[in-house]
PyMOL Python script that loads the backbone (N, CA, C, O; Angstrom):
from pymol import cmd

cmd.read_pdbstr("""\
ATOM      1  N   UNK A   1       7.395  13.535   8.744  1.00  0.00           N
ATOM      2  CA  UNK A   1       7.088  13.139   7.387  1.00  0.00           C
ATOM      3  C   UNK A   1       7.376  11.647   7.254  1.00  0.00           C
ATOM      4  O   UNK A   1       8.371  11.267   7.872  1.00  0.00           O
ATOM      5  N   UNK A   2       6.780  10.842   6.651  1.00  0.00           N
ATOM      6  CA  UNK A   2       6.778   9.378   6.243  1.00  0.00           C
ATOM      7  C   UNK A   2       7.298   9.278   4.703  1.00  0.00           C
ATOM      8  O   UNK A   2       6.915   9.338   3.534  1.00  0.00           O
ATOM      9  N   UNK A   3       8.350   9.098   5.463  1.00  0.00           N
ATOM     10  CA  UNK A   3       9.604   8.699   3.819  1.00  0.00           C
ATOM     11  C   UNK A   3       9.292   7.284   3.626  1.00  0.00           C
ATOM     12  O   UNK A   3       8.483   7.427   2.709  1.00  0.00           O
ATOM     13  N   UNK A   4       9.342   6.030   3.820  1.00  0.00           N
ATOM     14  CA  UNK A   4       8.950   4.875   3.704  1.00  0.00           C
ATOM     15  C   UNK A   4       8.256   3.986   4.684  1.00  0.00           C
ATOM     16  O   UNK A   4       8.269   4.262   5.884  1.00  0.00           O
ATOM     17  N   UNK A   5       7.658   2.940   4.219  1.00  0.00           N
ATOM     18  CA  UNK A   5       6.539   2.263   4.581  1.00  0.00           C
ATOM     19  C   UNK A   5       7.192   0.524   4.253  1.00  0.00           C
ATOM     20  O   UNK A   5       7.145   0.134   3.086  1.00  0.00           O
ATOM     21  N   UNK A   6       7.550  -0.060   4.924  1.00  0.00           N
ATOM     22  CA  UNK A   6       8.358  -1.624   4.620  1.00  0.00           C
ATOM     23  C   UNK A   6       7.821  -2.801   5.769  1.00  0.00           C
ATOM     24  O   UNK A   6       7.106  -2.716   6.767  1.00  0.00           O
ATOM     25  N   UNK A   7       8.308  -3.570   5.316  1.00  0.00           N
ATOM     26  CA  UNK A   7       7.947  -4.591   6.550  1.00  0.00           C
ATOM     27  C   UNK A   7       8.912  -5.767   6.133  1.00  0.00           C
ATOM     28  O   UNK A   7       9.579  -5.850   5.101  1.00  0.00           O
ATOM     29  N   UNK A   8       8.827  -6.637   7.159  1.00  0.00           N
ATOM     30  CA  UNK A   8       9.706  -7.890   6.964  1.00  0.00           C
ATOM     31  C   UNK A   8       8.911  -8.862   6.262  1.00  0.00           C
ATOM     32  O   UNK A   8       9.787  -9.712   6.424  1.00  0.00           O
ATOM     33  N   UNK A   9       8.018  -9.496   5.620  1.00  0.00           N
ATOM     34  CA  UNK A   9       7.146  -9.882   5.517  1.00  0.00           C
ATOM     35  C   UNK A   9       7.496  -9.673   3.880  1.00  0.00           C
ATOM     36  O   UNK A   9       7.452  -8.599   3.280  1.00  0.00           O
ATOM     37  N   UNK A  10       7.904 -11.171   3.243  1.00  0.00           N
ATOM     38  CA  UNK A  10       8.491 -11.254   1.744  1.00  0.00           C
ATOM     39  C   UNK A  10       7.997 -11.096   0.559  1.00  0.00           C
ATOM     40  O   UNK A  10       8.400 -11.111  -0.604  1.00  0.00           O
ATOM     41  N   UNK A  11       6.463 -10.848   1.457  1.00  0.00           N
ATOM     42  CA  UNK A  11       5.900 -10.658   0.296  1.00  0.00           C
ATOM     43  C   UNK A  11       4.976  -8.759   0.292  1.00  0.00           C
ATOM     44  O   UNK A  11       4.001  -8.331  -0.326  1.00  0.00           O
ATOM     45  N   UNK A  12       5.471  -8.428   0.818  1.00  0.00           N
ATOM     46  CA  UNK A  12       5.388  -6.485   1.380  1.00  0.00           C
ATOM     47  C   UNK A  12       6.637  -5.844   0.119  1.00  0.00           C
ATOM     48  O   UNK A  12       7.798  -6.111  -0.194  1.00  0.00           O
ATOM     49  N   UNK A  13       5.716  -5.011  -0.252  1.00  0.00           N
ATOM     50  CA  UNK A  13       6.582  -4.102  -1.798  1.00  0.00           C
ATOM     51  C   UNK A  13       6.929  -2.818  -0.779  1.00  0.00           C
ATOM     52  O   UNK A  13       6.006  -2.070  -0.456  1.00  0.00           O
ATOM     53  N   UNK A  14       8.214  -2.597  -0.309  1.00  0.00           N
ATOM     54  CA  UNK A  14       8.702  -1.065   0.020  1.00  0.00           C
ATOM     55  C   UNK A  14       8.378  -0.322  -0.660  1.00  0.00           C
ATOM     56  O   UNK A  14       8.303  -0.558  -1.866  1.00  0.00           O
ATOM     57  N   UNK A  15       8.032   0.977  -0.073  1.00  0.00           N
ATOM     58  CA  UNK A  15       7.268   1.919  -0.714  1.00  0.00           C
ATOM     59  C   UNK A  15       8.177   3.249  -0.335  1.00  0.00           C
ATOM     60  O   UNK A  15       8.260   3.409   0.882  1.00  0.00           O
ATOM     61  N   UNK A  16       8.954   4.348  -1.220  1.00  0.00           N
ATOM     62  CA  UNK A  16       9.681   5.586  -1.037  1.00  0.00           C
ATOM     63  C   UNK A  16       8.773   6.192  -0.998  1.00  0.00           C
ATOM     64  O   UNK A  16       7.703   5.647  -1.271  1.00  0.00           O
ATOM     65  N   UNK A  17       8.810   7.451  -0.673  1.00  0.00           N
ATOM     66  CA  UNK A  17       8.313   8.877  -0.833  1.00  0.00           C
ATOM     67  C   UNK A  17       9.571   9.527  -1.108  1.00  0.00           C
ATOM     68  O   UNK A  17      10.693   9.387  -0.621  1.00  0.00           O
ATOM     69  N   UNK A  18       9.040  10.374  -2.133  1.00  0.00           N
ATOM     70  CA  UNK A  18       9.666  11.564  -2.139  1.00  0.00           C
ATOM     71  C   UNK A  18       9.384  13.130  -1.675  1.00  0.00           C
ATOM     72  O   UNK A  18       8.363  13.512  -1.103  1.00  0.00           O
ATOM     73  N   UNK A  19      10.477  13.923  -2.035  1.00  0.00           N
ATOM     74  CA  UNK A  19       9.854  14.963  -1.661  1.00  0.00           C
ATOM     75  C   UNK A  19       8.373  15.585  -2.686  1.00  0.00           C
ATOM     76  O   UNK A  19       8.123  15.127  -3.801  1.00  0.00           O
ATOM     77  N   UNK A  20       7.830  16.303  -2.242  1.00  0.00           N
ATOM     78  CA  UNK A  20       6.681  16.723  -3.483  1.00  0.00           C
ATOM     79  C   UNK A  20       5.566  15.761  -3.493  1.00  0.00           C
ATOM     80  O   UNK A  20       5.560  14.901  -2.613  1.00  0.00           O
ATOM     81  N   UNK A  21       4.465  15.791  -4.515  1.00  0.00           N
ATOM     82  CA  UNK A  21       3.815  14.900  -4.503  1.00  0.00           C
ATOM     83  C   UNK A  21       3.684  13.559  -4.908  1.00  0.00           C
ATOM     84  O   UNK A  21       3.466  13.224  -6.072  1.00  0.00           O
ATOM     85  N   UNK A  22       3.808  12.821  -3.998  1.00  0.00           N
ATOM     86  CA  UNK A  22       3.058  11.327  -4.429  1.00  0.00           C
ATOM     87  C   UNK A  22       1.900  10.537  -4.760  1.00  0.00           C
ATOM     88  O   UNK A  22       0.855  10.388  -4.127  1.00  0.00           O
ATOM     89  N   UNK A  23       2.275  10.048  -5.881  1.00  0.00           N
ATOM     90  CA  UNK A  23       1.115   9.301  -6.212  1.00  0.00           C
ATOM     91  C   UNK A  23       1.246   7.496  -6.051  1.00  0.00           C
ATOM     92  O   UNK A  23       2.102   6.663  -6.345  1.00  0.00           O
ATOM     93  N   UNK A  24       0.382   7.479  -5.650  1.00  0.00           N
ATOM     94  CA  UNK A  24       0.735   5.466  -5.500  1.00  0.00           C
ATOM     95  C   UNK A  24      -0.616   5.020  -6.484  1.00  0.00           C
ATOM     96  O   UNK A  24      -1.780   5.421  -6.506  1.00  0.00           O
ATOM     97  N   UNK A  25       0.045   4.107  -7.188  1.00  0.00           N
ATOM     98  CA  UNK A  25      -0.448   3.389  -8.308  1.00  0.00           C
ATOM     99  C   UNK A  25      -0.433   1.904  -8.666  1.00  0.00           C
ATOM    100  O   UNK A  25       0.495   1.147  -8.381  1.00  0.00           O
ATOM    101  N   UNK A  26      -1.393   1.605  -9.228  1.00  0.00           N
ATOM    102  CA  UNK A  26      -1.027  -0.068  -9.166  1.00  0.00           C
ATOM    103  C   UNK A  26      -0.970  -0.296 -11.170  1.00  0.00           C
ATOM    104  O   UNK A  26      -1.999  -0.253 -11.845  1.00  0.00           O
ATOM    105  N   UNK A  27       0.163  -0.479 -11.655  1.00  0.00           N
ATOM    106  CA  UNK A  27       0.329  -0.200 -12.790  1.00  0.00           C
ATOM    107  C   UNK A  27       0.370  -2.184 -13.384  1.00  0.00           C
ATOM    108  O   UNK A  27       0.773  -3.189 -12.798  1.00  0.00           O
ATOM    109  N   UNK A  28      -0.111  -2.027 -14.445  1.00  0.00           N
ATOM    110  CA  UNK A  28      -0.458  -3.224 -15.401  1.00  0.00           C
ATOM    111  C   UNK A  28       1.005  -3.748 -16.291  1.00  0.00           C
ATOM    112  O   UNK A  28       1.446  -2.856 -17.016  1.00  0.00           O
ATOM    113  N   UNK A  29       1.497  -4.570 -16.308  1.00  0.00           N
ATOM    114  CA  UNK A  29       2.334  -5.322 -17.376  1.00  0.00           C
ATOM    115  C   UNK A  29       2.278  -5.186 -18.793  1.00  0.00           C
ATOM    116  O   UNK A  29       1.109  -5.248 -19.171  1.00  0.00           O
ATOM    117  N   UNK A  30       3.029  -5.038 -19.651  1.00  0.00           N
ATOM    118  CA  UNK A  30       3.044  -4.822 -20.754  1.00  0.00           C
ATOM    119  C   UNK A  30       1.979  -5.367 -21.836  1.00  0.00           C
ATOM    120  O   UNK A  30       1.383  -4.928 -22.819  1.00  0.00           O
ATOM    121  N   UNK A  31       2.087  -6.755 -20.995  1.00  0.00           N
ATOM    122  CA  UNK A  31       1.721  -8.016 -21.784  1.00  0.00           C
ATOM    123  C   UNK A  31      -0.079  -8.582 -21.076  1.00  0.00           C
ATOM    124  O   UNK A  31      -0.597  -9.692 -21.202  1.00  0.00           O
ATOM    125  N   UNK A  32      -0.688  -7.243 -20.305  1.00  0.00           N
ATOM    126  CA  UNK A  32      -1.411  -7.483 -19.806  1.00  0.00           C
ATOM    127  C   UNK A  32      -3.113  -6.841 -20.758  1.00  0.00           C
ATOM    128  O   UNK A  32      -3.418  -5.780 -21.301  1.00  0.00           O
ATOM    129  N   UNK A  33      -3.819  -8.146 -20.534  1.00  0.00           N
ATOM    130  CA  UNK A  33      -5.108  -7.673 -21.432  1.00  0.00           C
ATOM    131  C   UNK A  33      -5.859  -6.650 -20.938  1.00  0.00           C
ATOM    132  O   UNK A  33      -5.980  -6.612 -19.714  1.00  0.00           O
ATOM    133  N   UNK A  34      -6.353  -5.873 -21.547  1.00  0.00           N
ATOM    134  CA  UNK A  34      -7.044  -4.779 -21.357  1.00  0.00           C
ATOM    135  C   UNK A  34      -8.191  -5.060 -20.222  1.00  0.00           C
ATOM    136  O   UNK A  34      -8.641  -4.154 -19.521  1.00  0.00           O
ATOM    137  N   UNK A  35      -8.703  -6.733 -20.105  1.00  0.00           N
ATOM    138  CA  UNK A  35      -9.465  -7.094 -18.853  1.00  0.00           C
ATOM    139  C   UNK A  35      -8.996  -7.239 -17.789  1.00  0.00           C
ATOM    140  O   UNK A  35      -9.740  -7.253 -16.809  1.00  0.00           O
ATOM    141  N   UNK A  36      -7.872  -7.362 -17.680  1.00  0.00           N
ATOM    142  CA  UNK A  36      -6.884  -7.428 -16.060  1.00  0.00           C
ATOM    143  C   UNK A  36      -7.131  -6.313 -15.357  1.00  0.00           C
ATOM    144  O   UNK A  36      -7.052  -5.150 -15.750  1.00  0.00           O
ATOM    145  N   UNK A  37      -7.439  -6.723 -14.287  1.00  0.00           N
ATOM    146  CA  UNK A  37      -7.434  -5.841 -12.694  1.00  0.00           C
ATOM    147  C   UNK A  37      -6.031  -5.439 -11.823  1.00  0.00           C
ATOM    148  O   UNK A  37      -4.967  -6.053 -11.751  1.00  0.00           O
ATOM    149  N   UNK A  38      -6.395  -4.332 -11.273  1.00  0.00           N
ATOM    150  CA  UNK A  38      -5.384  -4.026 -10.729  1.00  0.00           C
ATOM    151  C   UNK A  38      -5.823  -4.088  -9.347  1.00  0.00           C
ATOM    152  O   UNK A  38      -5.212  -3.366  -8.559  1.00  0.00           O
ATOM    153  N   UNK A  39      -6.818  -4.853  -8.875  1.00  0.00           N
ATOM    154  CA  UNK A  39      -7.815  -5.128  -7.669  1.00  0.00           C
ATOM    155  C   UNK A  39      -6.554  -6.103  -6.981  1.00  0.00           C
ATOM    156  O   UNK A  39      -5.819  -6.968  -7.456  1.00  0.00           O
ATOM    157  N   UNK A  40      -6.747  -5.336  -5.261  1.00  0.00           N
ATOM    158  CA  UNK A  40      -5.662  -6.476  -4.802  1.00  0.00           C
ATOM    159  C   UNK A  40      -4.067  -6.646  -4.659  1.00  0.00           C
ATOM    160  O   UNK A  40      -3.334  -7.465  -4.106  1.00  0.00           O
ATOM    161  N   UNK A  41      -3.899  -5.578  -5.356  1.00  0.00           N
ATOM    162  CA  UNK A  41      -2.303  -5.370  -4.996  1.00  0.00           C
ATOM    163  C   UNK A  41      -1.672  -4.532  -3.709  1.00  0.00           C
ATOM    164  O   UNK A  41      -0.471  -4.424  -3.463  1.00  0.00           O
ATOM    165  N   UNK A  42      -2.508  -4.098  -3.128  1.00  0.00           N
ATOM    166  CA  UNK A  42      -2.426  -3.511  -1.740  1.00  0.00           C
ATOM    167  C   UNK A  42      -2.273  -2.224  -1.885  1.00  0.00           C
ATOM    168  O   UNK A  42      -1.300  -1.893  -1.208  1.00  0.00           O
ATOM    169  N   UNK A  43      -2.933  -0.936  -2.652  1.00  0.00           N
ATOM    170  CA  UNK A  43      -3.383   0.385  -2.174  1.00  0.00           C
ATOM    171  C   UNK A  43      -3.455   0.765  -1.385  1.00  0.00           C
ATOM    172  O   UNK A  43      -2.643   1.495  -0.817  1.00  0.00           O
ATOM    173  N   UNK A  44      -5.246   0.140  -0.786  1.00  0.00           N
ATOM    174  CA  UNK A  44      -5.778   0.430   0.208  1.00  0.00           C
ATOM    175  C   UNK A  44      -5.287  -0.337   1.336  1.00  0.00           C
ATOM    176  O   UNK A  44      -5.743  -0.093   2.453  1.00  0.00           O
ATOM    177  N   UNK A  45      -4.433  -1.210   1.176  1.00  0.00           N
ATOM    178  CA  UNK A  45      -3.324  -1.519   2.752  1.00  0.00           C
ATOM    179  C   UNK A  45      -2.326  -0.302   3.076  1.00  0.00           C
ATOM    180  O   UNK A  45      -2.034   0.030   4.225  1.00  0.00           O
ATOM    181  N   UNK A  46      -1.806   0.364   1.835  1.00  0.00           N
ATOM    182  CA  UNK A  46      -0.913   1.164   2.194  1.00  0.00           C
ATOM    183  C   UNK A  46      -1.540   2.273   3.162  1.00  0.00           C
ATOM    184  O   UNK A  46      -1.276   2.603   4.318  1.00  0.00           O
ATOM    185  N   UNK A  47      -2.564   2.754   2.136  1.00  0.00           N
ATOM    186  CA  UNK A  47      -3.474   3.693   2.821  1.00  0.00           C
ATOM    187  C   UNK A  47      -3.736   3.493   4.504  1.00  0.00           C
ATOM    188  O   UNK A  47      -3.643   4.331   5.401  1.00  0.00           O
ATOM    189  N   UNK A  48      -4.056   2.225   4.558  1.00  0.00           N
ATOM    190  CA  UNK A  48      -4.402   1.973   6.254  1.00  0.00           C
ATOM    191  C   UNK A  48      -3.841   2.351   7.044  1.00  0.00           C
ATOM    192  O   UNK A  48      -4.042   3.099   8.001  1.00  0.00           O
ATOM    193  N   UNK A  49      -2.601   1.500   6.422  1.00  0.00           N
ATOM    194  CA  UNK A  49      -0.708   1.635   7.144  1.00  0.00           C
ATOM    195  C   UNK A  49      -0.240   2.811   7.624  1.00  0.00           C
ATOM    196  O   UNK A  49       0.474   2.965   8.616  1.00  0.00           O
ATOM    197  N   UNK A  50      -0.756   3.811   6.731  1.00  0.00           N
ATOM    198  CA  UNK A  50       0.174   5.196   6.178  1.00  0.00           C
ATOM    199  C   UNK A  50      -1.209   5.988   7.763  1.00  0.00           C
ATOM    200  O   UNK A  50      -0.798   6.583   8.759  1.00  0.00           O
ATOM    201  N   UNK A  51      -2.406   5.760   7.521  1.00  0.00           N
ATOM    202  CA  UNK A  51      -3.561   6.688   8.436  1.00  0.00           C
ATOM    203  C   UNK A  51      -3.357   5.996  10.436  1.00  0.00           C
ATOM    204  O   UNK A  51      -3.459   6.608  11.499  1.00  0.00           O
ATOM    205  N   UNK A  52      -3.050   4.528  10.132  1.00  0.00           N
ATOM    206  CA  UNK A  52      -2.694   3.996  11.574  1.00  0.00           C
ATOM    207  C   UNK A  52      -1.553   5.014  11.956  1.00  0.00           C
ATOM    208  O   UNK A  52      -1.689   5.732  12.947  1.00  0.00           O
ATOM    209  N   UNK A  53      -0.286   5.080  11.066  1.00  0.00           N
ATOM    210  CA  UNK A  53       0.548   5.714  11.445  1.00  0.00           C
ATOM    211  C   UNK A  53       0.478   6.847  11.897  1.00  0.00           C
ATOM    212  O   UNK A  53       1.494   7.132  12.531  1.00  0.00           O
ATOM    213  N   UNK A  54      -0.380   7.756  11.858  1.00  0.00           N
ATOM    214  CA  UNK A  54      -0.563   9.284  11.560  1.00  0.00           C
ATOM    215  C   UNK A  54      -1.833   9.080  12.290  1.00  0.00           C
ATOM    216  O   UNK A  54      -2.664   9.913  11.928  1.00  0.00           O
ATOM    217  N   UNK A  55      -2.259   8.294  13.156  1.00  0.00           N
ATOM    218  CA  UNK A  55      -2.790   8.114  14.709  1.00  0.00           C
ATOM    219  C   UNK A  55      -4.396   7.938  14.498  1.00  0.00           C
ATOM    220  O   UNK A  55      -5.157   8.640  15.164  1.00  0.00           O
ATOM    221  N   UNK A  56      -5.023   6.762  13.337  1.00  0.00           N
ATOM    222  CA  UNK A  56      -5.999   6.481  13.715  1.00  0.00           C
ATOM    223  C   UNK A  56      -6.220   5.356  14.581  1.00  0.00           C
ATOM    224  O   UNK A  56      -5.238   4.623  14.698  1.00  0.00           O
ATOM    225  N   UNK A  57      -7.215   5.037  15.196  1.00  0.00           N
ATOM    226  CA  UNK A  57      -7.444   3.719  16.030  1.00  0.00           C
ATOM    227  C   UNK A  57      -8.109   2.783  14.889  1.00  0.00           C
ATOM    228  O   UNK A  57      -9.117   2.804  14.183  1.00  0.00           O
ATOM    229  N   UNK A  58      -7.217   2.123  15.055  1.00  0.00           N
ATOM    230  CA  UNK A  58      -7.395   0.408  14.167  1.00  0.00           C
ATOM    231  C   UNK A  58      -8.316  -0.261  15.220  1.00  0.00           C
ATOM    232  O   UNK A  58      -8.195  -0.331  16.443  1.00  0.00           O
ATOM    233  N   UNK A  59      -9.523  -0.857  14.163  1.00  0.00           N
ATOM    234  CA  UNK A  59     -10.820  -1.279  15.007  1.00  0.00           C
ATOM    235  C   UNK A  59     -10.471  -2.934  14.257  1.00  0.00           C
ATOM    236  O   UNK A  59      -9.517  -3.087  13.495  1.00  0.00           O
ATOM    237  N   UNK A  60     -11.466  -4.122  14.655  1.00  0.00           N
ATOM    238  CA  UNK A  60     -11.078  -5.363  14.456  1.00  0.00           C
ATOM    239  C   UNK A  60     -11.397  -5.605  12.786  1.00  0.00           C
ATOM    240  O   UNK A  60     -11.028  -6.652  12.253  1.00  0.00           O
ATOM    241  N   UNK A  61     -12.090  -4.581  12.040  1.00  0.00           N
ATOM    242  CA  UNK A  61     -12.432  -5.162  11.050  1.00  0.00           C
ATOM    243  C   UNK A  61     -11.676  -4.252  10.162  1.00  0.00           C
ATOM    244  O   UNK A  61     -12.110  -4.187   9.012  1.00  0.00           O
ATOM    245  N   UNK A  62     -10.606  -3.510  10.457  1.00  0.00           N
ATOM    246  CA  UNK A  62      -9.754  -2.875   9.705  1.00  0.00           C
ATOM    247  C   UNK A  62      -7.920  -3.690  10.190  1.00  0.00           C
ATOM    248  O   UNK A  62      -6.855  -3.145   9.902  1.00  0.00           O
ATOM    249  N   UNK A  63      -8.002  -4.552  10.671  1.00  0.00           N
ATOM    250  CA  UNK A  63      -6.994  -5.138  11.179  1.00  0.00           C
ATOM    251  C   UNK A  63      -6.429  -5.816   9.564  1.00  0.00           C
ATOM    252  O   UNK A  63      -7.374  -6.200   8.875  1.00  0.00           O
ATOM    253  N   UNK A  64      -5.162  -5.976   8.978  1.00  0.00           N
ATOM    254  CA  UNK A  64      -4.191  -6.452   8.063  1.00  0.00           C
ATOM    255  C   UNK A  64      -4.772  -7.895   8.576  1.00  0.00           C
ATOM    256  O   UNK A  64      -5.478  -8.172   9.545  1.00  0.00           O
ATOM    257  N   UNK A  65      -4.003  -8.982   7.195  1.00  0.00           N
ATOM    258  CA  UNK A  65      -4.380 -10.041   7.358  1.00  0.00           C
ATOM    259  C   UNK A  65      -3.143 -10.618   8.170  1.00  0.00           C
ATOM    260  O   UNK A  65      -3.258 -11.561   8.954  1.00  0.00           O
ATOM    261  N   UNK A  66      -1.859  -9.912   7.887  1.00  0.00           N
ATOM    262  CA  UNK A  66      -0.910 -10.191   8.889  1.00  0.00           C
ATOM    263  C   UNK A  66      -0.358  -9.775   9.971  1.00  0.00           C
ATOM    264  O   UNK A  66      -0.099  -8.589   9.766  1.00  0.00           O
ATOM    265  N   UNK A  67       0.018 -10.102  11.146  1.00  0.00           N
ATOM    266  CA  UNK A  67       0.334  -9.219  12.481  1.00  0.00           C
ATOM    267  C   UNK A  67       1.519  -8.697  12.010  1.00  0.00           C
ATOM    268  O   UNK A  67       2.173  -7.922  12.707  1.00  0.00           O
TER     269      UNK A  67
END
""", "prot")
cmd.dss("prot")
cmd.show_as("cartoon", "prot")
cmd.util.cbc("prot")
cmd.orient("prot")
């Protein structure tokens, strides 16, 4: 089971799991206009992270922008 997902890299948000289901979300600021995106905060990196781990083959155009 994949309890967390981290890196050294200062600008990487640690990510828990718990037991049960998880949901990962990219949630908006209080003070944020109803036009703000939540595009870009790294989902679909986690996602990558989380499927490399759990044994897909990473091809060159699914490669992170950082090693």
């Amino acid at each position: 089971m994949i309890i967390r997902v981290w890196s050294d890299l200062p600008t990487f948000k640690e990510v828990t799991f718990q037991d049960g289901f998880n949901v990962v979300l990219a949630d908006t600021a209080e003070d944020s206009k109803e036009t703000e995106s939540t595009n870009g905060l790294g989902k679909t990196t986690l996602i990558r992270i989380i499927h490399f781990c759990l044994g897909m083959e990473i091809g060159r155009d699914k490669v992170t922008q950082s090693p």
